[in-house]
C-alpha positions, -999 to 999 in steps of 0.1 A, spaced: 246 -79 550 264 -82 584 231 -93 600 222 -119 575 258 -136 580 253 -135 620 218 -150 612 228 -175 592 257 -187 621 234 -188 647 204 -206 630 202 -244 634 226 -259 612 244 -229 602 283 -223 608 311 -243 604 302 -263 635 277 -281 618 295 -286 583 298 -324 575 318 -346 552 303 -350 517 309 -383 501 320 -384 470 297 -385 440 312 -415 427 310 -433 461 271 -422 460 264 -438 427 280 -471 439 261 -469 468 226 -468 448 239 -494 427 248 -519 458 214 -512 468 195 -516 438 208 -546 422 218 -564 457 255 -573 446 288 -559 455 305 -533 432 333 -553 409 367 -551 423 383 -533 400 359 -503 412 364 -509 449 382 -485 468 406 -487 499 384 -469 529 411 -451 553 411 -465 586 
């Protein structure tokens, strides 16, 4: 089990190094829906984006 887990770090991609922000599902599904039907989401759905 000890070798698997230093495996697993020093593979490509593995270990906190490489971890990355996940969007939010929400955020994804708006994201498909901009690109699908070509028009902005409504504003009452938009969201603030931090700075």
């Amino acid at each position: 089990m000890t070798v698997s887990f230093m495996r697993s770090m020093v593979k490509h991609g593995g270990g906190v190094k490489h971890t990355r922000k996940q969007k939010s599902w929400n955020d994804e599904v708006w994201e498909i829906y901009e690109r699908i039907t070509g028009e902005e989401r409504p504003e009452l759905f938009r969201t603030q984006k931090p700075k």
